[in-house]
PDB file of N, CA, C and O in Angstrom, chain B, residues numbered from 101:
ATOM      1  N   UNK B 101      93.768 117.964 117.461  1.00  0.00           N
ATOM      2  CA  UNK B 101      93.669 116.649 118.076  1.00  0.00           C
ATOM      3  C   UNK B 101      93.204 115.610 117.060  1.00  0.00           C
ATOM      4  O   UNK B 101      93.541 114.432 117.178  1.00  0.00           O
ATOM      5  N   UNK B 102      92.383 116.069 116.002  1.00  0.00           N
ATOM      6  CA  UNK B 102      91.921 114.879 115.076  1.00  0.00           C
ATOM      7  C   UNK B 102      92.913 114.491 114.429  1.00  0.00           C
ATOM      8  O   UNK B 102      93.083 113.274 114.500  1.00  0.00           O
ATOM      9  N   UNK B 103      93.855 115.207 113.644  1.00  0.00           N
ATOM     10  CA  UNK B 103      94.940 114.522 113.114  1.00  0.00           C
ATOM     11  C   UNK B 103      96.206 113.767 114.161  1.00  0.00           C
ATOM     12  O   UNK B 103      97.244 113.320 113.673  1.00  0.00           O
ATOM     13  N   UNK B 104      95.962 113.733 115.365  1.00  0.00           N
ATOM     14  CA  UNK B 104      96.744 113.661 115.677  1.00  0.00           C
ATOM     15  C   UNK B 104      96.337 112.065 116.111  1.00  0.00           C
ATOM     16  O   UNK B 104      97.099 111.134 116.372  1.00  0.00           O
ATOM     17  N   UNK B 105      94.945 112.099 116.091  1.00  0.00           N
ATOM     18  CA  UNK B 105      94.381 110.598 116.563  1.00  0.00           C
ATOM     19  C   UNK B 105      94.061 109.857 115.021  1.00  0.00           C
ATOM     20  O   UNK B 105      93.708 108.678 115.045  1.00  0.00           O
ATOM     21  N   UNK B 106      94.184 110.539 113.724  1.00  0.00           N
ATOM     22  CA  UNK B 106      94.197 109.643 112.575  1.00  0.00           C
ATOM     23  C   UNK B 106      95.533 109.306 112.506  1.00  0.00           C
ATOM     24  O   UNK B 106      95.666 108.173 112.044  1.00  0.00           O
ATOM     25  N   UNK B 107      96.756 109.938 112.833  1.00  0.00           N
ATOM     26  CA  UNK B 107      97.739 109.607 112.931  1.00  0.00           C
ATOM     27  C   UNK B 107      98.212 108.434 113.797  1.00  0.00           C
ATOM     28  O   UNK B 107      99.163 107.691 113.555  1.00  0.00           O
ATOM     29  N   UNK B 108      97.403 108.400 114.820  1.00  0.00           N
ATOM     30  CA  UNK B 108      98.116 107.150 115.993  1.00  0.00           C
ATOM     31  C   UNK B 108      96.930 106.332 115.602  1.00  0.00           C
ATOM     32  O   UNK B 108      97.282 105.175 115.832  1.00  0.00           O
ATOM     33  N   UNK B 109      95.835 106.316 115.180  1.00  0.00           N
ATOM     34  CA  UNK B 109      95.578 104.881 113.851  1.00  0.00           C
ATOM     35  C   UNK B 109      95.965 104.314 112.726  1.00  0.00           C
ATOM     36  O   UNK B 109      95.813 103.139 112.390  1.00  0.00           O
ATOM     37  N   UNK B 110      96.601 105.400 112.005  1.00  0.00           N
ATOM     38  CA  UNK B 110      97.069 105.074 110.481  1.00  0.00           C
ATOM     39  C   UNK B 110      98.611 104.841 110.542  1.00  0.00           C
ATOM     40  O   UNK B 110      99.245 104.700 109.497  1.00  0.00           O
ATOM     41  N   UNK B 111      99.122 104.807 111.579  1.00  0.00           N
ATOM     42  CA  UNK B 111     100.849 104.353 111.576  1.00  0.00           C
ATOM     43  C   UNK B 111     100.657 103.395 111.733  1.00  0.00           C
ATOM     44  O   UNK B 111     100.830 102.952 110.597  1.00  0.00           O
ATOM     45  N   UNK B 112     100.304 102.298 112.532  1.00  0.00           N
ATOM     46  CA  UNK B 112      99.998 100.917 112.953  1.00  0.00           C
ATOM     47  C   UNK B 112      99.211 100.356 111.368  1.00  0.00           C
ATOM     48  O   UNK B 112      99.495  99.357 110.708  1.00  0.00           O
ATOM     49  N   UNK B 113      98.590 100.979 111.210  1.00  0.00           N
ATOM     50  CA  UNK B 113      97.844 100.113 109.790  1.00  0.00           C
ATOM     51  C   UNK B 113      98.885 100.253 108.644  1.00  0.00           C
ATOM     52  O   UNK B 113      99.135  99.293 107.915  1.00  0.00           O
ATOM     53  N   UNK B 114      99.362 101.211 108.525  1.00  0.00           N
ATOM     54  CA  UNK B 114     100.192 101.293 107.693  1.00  0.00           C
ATOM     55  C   UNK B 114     101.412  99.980 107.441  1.00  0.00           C
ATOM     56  O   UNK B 114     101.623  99.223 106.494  1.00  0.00           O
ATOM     57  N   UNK B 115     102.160 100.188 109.016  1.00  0.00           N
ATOM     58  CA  UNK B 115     103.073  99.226 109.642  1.00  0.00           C
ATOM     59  C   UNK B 115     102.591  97.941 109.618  1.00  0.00           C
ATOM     60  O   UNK B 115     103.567  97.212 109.791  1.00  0.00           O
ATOM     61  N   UNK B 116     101.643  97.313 109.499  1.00  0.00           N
ATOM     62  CA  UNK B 116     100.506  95.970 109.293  1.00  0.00           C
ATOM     63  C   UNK B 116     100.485  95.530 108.278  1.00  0.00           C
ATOM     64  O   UNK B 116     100.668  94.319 108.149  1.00  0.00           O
ATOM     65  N   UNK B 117     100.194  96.562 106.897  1.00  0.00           N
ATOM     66  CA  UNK B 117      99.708  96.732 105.522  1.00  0.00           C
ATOM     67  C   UNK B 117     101.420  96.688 104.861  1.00  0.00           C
ATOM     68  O   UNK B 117     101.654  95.911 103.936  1.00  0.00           O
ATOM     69  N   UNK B 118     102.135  97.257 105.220  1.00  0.00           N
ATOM     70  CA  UNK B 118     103.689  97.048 104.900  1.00  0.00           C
ATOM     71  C   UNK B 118     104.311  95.809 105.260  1.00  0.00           C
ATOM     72  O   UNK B 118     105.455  95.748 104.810  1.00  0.00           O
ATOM     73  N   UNK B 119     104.044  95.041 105.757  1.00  0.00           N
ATOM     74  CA  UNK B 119     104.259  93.481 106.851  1.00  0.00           C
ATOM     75  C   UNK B 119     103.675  92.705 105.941  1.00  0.00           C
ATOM     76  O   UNK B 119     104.279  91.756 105.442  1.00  0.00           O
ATOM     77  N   UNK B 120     102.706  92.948 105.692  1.00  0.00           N
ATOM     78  CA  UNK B 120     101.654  91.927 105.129  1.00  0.00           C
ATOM     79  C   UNK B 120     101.941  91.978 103.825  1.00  0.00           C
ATOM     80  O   UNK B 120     102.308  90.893 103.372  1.00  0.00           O
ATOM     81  N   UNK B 121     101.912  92.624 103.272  1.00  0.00           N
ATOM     82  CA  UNK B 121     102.275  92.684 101.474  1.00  0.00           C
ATOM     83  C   UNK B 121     103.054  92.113 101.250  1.00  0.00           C
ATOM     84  O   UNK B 121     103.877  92.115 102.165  1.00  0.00           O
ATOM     85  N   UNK B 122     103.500  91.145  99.899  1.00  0.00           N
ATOM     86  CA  UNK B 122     104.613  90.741  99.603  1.00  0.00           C
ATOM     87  C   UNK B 122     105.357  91.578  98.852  1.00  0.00           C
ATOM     88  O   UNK B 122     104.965  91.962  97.750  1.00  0.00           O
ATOM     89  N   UNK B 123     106.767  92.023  99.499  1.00  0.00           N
ATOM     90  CA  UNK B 123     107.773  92.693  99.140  1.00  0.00           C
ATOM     91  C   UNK B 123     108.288  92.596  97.650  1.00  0.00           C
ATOM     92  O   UNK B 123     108.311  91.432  97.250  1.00  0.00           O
ATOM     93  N   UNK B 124     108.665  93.446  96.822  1.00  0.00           N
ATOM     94  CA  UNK B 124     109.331  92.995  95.475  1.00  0.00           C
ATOM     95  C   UNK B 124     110.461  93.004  95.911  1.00  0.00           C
ATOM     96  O   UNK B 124     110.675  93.489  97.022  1.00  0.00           O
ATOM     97  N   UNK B 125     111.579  92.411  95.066  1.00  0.00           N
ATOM     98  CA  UNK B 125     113.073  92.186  95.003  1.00  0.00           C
ATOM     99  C   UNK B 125     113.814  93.597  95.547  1.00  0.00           C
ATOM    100  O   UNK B 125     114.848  93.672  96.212  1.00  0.00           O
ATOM    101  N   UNK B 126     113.026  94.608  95.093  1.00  0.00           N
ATOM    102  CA  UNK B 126     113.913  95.964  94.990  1.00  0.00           C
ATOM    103  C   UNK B 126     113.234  96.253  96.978  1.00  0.00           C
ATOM    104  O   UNK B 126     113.948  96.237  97.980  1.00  0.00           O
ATOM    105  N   UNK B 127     112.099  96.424  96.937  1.00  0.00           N
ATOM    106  CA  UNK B 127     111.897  96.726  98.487  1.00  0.00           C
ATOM    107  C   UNK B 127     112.359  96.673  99.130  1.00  0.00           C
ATOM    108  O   UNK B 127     112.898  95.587  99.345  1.00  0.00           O
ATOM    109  N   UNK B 128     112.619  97.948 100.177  1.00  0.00           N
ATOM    110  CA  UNK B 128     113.689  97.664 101.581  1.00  0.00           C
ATOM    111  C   UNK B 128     113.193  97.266 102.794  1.00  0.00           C
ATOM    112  O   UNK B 128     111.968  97.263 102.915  1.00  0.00           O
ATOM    113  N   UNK B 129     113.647  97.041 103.408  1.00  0.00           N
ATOM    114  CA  UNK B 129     113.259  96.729 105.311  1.00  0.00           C
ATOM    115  C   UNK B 129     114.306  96.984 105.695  1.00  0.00           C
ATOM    116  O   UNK B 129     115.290  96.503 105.132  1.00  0.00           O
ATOM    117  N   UNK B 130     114.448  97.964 106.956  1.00  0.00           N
ATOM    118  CA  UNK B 130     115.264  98.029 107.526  1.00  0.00           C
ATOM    119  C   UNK B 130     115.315  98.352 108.361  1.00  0.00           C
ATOM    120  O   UNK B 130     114.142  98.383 108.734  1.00  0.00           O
ATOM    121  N   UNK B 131     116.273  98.909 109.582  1.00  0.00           N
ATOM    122  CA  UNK B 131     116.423  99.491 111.134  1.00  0.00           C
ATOM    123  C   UNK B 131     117.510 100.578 111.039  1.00  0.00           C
ATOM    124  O   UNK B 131     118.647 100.224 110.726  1.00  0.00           O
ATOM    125  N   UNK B 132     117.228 101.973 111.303  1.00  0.00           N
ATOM    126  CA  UNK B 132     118.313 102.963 111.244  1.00  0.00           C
ATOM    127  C   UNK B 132     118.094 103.778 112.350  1.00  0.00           C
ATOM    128  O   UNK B 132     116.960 104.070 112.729  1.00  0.00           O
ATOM    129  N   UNK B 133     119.595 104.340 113.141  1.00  0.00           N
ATOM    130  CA  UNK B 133     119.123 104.907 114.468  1.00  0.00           C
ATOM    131  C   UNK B 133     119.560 106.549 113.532  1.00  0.00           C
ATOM    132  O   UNK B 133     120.417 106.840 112.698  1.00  0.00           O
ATOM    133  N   UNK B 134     118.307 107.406 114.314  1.00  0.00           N
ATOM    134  CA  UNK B 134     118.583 108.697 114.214  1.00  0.00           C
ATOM    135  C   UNK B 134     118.018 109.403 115.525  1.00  0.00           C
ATOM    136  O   UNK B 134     117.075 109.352 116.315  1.00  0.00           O
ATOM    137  N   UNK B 135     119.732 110.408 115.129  1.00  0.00           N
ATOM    138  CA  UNK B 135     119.398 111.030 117.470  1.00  0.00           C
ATOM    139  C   UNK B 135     119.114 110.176 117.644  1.00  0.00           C
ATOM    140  O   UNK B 135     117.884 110.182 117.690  1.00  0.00           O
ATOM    141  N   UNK B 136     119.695 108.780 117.887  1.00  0.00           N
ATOM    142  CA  UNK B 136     119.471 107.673 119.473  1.00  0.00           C
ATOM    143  C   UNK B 136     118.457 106.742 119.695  1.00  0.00           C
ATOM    144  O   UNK B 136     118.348 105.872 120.559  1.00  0.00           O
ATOM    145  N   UNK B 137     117.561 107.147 118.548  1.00  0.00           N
ATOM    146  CA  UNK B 137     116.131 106.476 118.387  1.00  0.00           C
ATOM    147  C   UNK B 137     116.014 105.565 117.427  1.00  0.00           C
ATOM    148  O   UNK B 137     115.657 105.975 116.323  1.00  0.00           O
ATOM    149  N   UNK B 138     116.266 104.210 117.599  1.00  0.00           N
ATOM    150  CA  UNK B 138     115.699 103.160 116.672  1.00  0.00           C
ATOM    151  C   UNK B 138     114.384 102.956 115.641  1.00  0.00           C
ATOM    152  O   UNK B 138     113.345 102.363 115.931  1.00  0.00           O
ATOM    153  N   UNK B 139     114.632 103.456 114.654  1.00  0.00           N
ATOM    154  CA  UNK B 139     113.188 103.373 113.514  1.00  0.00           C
ATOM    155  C   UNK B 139     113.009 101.802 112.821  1.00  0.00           C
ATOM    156  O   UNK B 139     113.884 101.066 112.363  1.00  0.00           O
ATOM    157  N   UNK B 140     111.886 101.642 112.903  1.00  0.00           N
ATOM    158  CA  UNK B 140     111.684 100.571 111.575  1.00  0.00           C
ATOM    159  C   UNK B 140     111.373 101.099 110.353  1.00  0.00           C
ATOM    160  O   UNK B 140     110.387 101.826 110.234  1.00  0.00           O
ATOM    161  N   UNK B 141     112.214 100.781 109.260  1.00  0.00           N
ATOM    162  CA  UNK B 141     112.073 101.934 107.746  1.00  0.00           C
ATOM    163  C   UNK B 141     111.436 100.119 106.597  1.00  0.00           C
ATOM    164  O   UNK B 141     111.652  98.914 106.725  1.00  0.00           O
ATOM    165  N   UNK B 142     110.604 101.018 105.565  1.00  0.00           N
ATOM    166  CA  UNK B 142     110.249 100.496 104.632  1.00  0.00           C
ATOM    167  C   UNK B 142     110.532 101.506 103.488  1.00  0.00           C
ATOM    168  O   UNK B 142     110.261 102.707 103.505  1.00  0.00           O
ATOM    169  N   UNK B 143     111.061 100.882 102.601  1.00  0.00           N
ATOM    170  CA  UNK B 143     110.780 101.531 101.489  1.00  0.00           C
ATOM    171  C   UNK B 143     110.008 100.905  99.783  1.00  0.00           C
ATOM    172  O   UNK B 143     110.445  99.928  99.177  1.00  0.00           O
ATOM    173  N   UNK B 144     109.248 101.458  99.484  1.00  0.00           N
ATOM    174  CA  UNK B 144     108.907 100.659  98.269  1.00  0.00           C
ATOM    175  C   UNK B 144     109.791 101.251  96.576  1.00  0.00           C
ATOM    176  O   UNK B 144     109.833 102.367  96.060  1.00  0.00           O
ATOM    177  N   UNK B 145     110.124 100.498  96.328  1.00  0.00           N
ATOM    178  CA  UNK B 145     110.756 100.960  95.146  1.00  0.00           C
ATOM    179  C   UNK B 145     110.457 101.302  93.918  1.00  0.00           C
ATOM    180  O   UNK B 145     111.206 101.700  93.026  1.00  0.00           O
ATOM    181  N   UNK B 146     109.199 101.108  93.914  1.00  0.00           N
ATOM    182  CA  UNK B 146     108.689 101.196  92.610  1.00  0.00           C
ATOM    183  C   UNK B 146     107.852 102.856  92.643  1.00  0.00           C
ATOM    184  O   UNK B 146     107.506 103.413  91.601  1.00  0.00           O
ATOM    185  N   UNK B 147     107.630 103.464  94.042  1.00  0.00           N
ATOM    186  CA  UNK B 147     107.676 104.336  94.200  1.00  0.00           C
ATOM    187  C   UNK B 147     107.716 105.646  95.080  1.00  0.00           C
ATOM    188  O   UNK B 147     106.974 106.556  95.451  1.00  0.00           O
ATOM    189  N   UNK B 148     109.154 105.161  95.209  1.00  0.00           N
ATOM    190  CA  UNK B 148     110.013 106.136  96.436  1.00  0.00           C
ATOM    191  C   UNK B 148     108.983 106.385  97.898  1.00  0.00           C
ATOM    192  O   UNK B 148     109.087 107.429  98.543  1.00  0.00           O
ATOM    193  N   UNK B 149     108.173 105.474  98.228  1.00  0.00           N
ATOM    194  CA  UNK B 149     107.207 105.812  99.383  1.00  0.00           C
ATOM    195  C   UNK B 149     108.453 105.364 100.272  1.00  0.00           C
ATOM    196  O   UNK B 149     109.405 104.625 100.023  1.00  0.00           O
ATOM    197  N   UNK B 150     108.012 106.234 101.629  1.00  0.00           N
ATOM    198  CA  UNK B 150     109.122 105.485 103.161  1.00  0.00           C
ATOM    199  C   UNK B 150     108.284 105.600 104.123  1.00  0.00           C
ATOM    200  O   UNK B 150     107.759 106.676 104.407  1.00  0.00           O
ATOM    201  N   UNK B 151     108.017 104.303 104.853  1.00  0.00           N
ATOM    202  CA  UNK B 151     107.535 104.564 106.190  1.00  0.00           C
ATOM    203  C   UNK B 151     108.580 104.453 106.729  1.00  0.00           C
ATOM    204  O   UNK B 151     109.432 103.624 106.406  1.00  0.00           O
ATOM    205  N   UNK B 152     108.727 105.629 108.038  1.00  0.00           N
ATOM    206  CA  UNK B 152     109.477 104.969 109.431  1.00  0.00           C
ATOM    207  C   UNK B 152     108.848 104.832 110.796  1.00  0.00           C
ATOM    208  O   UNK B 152     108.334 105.917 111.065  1.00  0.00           O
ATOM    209  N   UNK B 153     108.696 104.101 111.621  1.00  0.00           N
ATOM    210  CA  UNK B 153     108.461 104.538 112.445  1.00  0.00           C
ATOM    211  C   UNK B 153     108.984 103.973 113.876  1.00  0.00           C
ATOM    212  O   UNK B 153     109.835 103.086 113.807  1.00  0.00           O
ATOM    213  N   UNK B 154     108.586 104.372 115.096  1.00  0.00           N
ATOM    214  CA  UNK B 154     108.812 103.376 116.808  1.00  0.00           C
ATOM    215  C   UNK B 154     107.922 102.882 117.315  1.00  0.00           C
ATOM    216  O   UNK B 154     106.830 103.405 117.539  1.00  0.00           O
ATOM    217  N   UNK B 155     108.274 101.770 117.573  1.00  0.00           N
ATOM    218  CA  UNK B 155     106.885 101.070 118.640  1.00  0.00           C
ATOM    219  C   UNK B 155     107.577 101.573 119.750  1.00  0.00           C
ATOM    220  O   UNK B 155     108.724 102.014 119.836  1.00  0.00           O
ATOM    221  N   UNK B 156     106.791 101.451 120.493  1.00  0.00           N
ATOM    222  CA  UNK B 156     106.587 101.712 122.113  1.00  0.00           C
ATOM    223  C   UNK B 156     107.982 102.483 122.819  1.00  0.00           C
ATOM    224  O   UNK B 156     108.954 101.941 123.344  1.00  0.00           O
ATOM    225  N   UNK B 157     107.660 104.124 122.600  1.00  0.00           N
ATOM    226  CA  UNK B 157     109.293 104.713 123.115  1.00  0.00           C
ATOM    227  C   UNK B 157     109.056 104.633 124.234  1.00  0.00           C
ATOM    228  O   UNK B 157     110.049 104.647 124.961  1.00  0.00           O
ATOM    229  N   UNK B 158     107.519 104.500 125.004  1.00  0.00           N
ATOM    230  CA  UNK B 158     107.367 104.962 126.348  1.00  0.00           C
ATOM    231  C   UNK B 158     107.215 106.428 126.636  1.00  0.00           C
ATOM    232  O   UNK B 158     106.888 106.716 127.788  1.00  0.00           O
ATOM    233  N   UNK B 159     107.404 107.411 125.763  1.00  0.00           N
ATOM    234  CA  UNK B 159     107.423 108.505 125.857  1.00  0.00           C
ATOM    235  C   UNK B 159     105.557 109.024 125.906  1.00  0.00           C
ATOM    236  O   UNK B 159     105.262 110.116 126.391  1.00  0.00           O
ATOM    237  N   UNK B 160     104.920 108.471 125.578  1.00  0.00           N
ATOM    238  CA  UNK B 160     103.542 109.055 125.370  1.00  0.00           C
ATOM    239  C   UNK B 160     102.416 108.053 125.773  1.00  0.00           C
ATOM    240  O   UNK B 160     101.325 108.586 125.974  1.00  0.00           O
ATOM    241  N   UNK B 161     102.475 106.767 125.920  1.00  0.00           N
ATOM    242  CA  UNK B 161     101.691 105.401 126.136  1.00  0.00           C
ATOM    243  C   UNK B 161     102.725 104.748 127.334  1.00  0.00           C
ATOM    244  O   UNK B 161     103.860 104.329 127.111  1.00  0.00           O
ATOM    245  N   UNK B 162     102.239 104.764 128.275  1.00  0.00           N
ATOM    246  CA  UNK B 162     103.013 103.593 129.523  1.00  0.00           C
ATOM    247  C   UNK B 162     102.438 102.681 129.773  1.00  0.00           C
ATOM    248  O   UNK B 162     103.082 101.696 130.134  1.00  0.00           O
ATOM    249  N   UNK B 163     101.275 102.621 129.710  1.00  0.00           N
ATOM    250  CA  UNK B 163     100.493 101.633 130.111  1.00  0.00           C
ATOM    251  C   UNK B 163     100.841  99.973 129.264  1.00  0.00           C
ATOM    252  O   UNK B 163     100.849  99.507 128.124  1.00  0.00           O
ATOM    253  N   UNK B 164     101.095  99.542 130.665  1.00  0.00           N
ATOM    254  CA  UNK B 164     101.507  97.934 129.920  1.00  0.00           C
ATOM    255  C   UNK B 164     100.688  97.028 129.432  1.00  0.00           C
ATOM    256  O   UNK B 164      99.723  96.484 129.970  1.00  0.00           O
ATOM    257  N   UNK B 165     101.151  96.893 128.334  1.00  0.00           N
ATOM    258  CA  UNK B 165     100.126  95.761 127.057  1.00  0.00           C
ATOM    259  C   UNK B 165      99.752  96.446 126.607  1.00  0.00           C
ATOM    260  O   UNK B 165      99.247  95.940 125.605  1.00  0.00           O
ATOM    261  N   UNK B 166      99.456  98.285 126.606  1.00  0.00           N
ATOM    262  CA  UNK B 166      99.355  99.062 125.293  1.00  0.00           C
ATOM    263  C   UNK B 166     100.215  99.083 124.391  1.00  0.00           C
ATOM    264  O   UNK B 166     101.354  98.758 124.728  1.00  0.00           O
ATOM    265  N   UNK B 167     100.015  99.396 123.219  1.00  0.00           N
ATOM    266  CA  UNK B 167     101.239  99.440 121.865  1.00  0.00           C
ATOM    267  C   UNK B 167     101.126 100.901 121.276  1.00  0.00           C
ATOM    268  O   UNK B 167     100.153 101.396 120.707  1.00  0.00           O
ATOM    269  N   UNK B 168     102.126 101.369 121.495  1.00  0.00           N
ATOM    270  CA  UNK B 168     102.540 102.937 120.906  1.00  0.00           C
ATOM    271  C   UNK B 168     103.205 102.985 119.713  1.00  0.00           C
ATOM    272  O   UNK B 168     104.357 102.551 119.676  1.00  0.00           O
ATOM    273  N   UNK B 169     102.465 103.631 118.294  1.00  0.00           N
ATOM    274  CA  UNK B 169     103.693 103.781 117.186  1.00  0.00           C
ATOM    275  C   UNK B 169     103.666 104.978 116.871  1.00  0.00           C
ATOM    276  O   UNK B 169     102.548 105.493 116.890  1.00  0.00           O
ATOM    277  N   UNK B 170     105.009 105.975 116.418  1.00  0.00           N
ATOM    278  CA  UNK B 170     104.694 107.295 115.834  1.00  0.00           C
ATOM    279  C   UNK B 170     105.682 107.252 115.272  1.00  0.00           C
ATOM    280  O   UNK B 170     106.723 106.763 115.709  1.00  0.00           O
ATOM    281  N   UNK B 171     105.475 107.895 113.919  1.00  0.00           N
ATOM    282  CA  UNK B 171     106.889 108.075 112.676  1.00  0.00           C
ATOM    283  C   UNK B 171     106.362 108.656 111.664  1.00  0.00           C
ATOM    284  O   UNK B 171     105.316 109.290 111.797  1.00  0.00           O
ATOM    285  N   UNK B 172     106.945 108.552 110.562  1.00  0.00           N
ATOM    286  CA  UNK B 172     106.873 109.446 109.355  1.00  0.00           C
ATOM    287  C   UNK B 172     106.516 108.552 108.257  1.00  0.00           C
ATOM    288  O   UNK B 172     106.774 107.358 108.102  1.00  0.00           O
ATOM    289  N   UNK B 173     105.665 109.638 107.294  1.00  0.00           N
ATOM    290  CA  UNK B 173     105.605 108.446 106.029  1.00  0.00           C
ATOM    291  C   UNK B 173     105.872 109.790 105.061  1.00  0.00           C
ATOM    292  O   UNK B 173     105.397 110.902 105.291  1.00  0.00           O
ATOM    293  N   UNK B 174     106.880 109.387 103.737  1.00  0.00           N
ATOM    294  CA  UNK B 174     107.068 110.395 103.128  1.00  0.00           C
ATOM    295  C   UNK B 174     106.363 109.598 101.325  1.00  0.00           C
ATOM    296  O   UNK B 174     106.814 108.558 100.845  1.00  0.00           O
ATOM    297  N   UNK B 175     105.658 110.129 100.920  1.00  0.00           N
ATOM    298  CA  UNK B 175     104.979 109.826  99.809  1.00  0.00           C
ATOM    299  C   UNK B 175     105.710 109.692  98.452  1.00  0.00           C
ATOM    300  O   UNK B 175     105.132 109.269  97.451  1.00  0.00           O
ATOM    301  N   UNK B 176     107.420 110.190  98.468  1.00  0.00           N
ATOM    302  CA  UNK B 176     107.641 109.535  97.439  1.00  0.00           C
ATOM    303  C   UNK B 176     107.495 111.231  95.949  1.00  0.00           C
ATOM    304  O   UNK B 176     107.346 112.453  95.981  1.00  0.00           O
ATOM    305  N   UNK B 177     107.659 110.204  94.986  1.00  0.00           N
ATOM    306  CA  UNK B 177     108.100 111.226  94.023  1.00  0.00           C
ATOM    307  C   UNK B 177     106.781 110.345  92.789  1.00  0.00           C
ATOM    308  O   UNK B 177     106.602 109.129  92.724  1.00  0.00           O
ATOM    309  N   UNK B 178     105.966 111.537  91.866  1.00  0.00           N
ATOM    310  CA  UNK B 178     105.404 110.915  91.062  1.00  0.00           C
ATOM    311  C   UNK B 178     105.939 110.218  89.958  1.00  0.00           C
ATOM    312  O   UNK B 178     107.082 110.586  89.688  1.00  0.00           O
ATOM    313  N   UNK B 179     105.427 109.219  89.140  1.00  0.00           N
ATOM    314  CA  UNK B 179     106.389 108.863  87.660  1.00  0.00           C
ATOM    315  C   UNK B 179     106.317 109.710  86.700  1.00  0.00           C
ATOM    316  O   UNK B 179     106.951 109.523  85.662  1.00  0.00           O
TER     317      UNK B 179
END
């Protein structure tokens, strides 16, 4: 359960902290559906990091005016 509640804090900060930064030229933003499910993707280029993730599938948070995110962050390759 603990990772599972650093996880449904640290996707949202992440998703905040990716928003907020100013992007370089090479950085992506984007929207890609996989199986049916709409992601928001970041990528940084300088070193292969990817967030993806969903706000609010409804699948786990219903409650209205709560905000639900869960996705993946893949760390990328060292230099």
């Amino acid at each position: 359960m603990r990772i599972s509640s650093l996880t449904a804090l640290g996707l949202p900060c992440l998703a905040a902290l990716a928003a907020a930064l100013p992007a370089s030229s090479n950085d992506k933003r984007y929207t890609e559906i996989n199986e049916g499910t709409n992601y928001t993707v970041f990528e940084h280029a300088e070193t292969s990091a990817k967030l993806s993730f969903v706000t609010n599938s409804g699948i786990c948070e219903t409650t209205p005016g709560v905000n639900q995110y869960s996705g993946y962050l893949s760390v990328g390759e060292s230099p």
